[in-house]
C-alpha positions as CSV (number, residue, x, y, z in Angstrom):
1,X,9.1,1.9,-4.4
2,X,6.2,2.4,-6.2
3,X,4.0,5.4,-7.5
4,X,0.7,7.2,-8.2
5,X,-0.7,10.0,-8.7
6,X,-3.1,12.2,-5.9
7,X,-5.1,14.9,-6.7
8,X,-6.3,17.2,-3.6
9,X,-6.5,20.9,-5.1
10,X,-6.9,23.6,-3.1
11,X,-9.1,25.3,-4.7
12,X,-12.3,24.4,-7.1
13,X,-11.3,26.4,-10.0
14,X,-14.3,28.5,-10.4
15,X,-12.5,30.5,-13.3
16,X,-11.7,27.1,-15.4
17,X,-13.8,26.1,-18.5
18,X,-12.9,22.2,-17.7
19,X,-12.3,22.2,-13.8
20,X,-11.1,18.2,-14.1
21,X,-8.7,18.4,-17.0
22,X,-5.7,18.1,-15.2
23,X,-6.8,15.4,-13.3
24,X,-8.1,13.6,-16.8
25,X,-4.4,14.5,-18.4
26,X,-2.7,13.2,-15.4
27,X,-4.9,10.0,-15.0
28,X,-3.7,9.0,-18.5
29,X,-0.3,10.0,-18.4
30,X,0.2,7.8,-15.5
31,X,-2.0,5.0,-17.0
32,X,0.3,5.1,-20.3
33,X,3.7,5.4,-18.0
34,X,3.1,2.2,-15.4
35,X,2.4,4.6,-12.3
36,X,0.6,2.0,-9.5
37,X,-2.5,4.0,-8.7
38,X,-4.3,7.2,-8.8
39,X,-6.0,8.5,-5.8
40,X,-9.0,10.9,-5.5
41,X,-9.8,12.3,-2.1
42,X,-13.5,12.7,-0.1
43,X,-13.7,16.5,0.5
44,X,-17.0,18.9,1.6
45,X,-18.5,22.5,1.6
46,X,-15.3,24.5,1.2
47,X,-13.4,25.8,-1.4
48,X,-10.5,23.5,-0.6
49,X,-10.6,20.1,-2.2
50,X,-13.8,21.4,-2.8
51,X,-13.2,19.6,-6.9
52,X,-13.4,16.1,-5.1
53,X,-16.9,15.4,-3.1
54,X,-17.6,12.1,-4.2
55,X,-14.4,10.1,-5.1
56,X,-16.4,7.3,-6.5
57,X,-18.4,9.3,-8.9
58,X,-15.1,10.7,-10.4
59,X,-13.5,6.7,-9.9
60,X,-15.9,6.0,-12.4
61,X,-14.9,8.2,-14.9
62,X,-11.0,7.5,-14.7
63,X,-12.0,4.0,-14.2
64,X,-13.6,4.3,-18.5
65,X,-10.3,6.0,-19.7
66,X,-7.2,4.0,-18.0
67,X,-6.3,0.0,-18.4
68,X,-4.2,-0.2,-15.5
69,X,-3.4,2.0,-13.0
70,X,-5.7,1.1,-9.4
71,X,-8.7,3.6,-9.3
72,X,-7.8,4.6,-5.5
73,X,-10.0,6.7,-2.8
74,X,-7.6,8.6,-0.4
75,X,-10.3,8.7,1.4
76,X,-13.8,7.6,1.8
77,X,-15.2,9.4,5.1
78,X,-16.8,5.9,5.9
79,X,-18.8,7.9,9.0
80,X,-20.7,10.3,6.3
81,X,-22.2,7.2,4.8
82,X,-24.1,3.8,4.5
83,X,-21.5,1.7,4.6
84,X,-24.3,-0.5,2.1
85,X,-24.1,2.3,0.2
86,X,-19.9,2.2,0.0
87,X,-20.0,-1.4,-1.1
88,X,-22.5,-0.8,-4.1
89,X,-21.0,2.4,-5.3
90,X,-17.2,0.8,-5.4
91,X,-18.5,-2.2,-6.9
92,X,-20.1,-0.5,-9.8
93,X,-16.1,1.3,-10.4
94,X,-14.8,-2.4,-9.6
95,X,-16.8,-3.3,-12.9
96,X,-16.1,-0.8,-14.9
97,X,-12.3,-0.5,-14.4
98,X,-12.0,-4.5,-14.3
99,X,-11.3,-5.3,-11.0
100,X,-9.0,-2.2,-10.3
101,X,-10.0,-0.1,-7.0
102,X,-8.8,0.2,-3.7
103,X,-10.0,2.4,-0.9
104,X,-8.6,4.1,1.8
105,X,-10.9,4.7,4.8
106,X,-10.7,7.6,7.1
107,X,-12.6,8.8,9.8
108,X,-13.6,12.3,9.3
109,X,-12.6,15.4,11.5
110,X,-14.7,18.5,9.9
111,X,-17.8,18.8,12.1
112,X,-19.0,20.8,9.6
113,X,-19.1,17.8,6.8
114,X,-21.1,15.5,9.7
115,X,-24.4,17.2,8.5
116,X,-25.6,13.7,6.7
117,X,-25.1,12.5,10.0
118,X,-24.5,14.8,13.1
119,X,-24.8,12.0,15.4
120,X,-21.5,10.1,14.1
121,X,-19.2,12.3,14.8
122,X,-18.6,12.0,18.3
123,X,-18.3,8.0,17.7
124,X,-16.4,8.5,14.3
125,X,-13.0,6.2,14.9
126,X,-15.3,2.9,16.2
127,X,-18.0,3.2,13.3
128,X,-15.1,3.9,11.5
129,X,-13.7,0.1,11.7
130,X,-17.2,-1.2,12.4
131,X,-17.7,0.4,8.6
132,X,-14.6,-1.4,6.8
133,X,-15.8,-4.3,8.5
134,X,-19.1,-3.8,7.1
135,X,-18.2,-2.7,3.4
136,X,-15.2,-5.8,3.3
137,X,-17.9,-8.8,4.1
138,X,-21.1,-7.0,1.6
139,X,-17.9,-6.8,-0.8
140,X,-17.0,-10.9,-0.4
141,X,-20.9,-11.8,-1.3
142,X,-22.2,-11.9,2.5
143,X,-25.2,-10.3,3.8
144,X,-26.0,-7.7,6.5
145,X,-29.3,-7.2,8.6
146,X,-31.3,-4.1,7.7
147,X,-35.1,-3.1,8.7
148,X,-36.6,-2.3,5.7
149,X,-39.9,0.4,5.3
150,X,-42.0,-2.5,6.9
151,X,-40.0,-2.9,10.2
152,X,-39.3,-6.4,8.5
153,X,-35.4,-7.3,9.4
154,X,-33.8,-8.3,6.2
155,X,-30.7,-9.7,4.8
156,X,-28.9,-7.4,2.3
157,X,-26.1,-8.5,-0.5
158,X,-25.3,-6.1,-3.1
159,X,-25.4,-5.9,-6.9
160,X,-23.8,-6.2,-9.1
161,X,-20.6,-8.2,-7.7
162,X,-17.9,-6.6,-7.5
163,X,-15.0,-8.1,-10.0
164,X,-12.5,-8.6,-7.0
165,X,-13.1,-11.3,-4.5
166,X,-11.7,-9.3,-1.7
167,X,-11.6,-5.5,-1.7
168,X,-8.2,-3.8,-1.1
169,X,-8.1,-1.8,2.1
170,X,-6.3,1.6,3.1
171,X,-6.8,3.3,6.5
172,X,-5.8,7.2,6.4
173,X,-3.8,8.1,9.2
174,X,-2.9,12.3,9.8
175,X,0.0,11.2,11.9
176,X,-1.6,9.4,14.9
177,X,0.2,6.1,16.2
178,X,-3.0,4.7,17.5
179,X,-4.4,4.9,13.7
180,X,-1.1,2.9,12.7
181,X,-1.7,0.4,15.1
182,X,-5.5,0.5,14.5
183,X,-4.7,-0.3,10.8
184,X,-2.3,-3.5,11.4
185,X,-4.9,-4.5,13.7
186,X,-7.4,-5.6,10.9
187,X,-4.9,-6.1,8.3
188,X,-5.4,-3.0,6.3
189,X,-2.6,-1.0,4.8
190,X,-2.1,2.6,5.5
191,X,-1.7,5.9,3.5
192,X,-0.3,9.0,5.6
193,X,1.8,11.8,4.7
194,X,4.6,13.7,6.1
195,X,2.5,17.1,7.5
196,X,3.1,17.5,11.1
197,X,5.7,14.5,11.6
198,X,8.7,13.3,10.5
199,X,10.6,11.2,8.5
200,X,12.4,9.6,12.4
201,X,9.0,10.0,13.5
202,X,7.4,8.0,11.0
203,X,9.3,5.3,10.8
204,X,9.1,4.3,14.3
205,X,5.1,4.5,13.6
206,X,5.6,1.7,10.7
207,X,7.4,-0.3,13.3
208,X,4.4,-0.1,15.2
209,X,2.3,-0.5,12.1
210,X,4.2,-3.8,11.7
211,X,4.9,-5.4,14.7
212,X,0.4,-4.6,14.7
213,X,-0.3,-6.9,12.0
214,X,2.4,-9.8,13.1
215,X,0.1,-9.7,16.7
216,X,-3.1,-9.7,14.8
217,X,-1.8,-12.7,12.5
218,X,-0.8,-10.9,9.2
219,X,1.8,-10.6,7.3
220,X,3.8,-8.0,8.7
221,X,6.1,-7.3,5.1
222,X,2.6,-7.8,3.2
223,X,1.3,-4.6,4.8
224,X,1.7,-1.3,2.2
225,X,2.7,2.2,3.6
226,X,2.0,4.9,1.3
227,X,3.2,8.5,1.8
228,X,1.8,11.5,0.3
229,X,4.2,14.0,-1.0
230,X,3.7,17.0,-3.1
231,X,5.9,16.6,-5.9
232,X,6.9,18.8,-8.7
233,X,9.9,17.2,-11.0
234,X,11.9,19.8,-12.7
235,X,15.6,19.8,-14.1
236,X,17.2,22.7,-12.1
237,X,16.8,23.0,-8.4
238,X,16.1,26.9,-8.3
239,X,14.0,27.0,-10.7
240,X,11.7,24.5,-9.4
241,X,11.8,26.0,-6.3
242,X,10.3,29.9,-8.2
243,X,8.2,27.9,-10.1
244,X,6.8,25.9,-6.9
245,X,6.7,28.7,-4.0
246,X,3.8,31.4,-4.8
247,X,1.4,28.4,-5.4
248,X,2.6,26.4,-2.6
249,X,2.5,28.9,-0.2
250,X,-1.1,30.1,-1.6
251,X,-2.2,26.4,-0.9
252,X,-1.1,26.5,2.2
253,X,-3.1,29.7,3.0
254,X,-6.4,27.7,1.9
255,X,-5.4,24.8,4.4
256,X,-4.8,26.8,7.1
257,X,-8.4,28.3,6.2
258,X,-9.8,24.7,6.0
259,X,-8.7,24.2,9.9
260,X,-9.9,28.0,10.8
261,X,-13.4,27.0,9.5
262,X,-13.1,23.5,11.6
263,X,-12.2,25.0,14.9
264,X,-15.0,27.7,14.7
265,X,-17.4,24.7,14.0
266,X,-16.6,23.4,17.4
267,X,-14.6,20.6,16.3
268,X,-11.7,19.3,16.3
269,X,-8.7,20.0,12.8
270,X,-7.2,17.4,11.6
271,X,-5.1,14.6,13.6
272,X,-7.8,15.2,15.9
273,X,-6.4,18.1,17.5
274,X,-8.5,21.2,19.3
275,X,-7.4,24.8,19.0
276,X,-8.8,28.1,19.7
277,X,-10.2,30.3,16.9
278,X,-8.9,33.0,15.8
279,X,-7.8,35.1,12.8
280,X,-3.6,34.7,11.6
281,X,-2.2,37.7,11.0
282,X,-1.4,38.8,7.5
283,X,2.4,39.1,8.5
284,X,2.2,35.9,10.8
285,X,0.4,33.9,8.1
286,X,3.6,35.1,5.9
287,X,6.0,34.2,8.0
288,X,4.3,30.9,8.6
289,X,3.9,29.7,4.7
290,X,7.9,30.7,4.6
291,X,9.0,28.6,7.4
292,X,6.6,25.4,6.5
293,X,7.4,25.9,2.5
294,X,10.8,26.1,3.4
295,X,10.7,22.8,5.4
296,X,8.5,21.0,2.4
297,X,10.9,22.1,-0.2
298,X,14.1,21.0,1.7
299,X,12.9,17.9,4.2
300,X,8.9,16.9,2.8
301,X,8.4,16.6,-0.7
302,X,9.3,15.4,-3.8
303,X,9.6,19.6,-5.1
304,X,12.8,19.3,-6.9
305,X,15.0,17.4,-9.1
306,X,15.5,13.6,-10.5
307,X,18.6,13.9,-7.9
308,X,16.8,15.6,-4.5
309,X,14.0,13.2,-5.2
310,X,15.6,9.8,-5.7
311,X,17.3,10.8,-2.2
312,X,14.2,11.5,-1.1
313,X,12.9,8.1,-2.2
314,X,15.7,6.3,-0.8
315,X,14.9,7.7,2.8
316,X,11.7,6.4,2.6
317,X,12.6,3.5,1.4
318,X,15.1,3.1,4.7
319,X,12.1,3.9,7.1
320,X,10.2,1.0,5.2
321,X,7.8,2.6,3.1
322,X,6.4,0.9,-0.1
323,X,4.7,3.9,-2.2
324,X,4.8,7.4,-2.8
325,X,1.0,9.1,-4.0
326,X,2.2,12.4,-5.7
327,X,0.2,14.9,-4.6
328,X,0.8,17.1,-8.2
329,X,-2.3,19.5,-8.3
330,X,-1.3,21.7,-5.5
331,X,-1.7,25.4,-7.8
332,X,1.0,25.6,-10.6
333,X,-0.2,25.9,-13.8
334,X,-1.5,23.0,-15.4
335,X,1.3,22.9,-18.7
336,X,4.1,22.8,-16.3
337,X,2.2,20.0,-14.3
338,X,2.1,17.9,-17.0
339,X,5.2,19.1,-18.2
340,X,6.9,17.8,-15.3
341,X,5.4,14.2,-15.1
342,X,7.6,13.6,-17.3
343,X,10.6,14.2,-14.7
344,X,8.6,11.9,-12.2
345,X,8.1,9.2,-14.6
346,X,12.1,9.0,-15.3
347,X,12.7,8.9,-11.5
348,X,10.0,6.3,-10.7
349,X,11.5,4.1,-13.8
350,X,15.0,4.6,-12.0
351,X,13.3,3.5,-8.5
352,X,11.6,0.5,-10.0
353,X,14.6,-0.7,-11.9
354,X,16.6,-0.5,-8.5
355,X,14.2,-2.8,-7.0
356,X,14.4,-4.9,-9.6
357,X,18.0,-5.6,-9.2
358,X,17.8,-5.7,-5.4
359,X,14.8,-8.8,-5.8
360,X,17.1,-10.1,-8.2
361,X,20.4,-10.1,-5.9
362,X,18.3,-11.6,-3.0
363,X,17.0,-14.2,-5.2
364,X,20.4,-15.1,-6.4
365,X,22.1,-14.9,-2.7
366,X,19.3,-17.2,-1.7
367,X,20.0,-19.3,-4.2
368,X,23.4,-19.9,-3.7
369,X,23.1,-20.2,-0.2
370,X,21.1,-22.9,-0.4
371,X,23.8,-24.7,-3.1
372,X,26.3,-24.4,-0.2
């Protein structure tokens, strides 16, 4: 199993003298401790995620202070943008981290964040794929038509080059199967998290996922599942869990607030769902953090110990995922997130140095089964 490192705060920290220390701190803790990747989300006009509106703007700047952990978007809305413009903007962080990014694409489900382009919303999932298609040929040094200011019709290949012959793709999935499918249809990994599904759940989706990319010619095994988890790493189970509550349950507040704000601008909330608007009560909206912190804590996360988390790990590992991103800047203070990395770091050594003995069992089986 591998790991990395997502930011997606739920809140922009208008109090802080240095809003992005945390994720600076974090980036190079994880760069100095062998974590896979780093992720930065796409995020617009509201208070939550509101830190991360441009994830290739702040790619750029982890990409100058890190040597080898993957400079990752989780996600590029690909329907908010040129698709040109993707290609040139990740190629510039391709050069400056050395060959080093990945993106993960996702189609968008705010209304309100469609004001660059109001008329892609209702099409969002096709230009969505039609974009990756788009960004992955500019990326291997082809060309696209374009009318330029003259009505000429043009070809267009961008500059510089990126570093990487072939970009590294994610599709972000909420939970739909169609999205898993979707994704193993062009080959692209997927990054999805455990809000609103499952662990059963989610690995029949893999299986789908899979079985996707054998009918569409790929690899099936090749393909990378990465989970989202918020994660806090501490040494005694209840106090982790004082420690993680107030903040968790105060992020959850904001995301509920996120989907209020979506429904009442006609659209639909995330995982493309439609509900009717209309204020939580305070003493629901308690109730509600309770119960879903209490299922986080217990069944959804990485918020505990070496021990709840290396089961946690294992499970996934068991519905065939490959990574965990570890979703760290969820509200507690930043000293005990960093204080806590260092928990991660000894149960992410522990994972990889299972795998390594599993590879090397297999290989050794192999071997002498072909002796025989």
């Amino acid at each position: 199993m591998d790991f990395g490192l997502m930011f997606f705060a739920g809140t922009d920290r208008p109090d802080a003298t240095d809003r992005y220390a945390l994720v600076r701190e974090a980036t190079r803790f994880a760069d100095a401790h062998g974590f896979r990747a780093v992720w930065t989300p796409e995020r617009h006009f509201h208070a939550f995620g509101g830190l991360f509106p441009n994830p290739s703007v702040l790619g750029a700047a982890l990409a100058s202070q890190t040597t080898t952990a993957q400079i990752r978007a989780g996600s590029v809305i690909a329907p908010l943008h040129d698709p040109i413009r993707i290609a040139e903007e990740w190629s510039i962080v391709d050069n400056l981290s050395n060959g080093r990014v990945a993106i993960s694409f996702g189609s968008g489900w705010h209304a309100d964040d469609f004001v660059f382009h109001p008329d892609h919303y209702a099409d969002r999932q096709a230009r969505l794929y039609r974009d990756i298609d788009t960004v992955t040929r500019l990326w291997r040094g082809e060309t696209v038509a374009r009318t330029n200011g003259a009505g000429q019709t043009i070809d267009v290949r961008i500059h510089p080059r990126p570093v990487q012959p072939e970009l590294p793709v994610w599709v972000t999935s909420s939970g739909h199967v169609d999205t898993f499918v979707s994704a193993g249809r062009i080959g692209a990994n997927l990054l999805t998290h455990l809000i609103g599904q499952s662990i059963e759940t989610l690995a029949e989706k893999i299986r789908r996922y899979r079985e996707s990319r054998a009918a569409n010619g790929f690899d099936p095994a090749s393909g990378r599942v990465t989970v989202m988890l918020h994660t806090f790493i501490g040494d005694d189970l209840q106090e982790v869990e004082r420690l993680v509550k107030a903040p968790f349950c105060e992020y959850l507040r904001g995301a509920v607030g996120l989907e209020t704000r979506a429904a009442a601008a006609g659209g639909a909330i995330s995982g493309g769902h439609r509900i009717e608007q209309h204020a939580v009560p305070d003493a629901a909206m308690q109730d509600l953090t309770e119960v879903t912190f209490a299922r986080y804590f217990h069944t959804a996360s990485l918020l505990g110990t070496f021990d709840t988390g290396r089961a946690m790990v294992c499970r996934l590992e068991e519905c065939d995922v490959d990574e965990v991103a570890c979703l760290i800047d969820f509200g507690p203070p930043d000293d005990l997130v960093l204080a806590s990395l260092h928990g991660l770091d000894r149960l992410r050594a522990a994972c990889d140095a299972n795998a390594r003995t599993s590879a090397a069992s297999a290989t050794l089986r192999d071997f002498t089964s072909a002796l025989s």
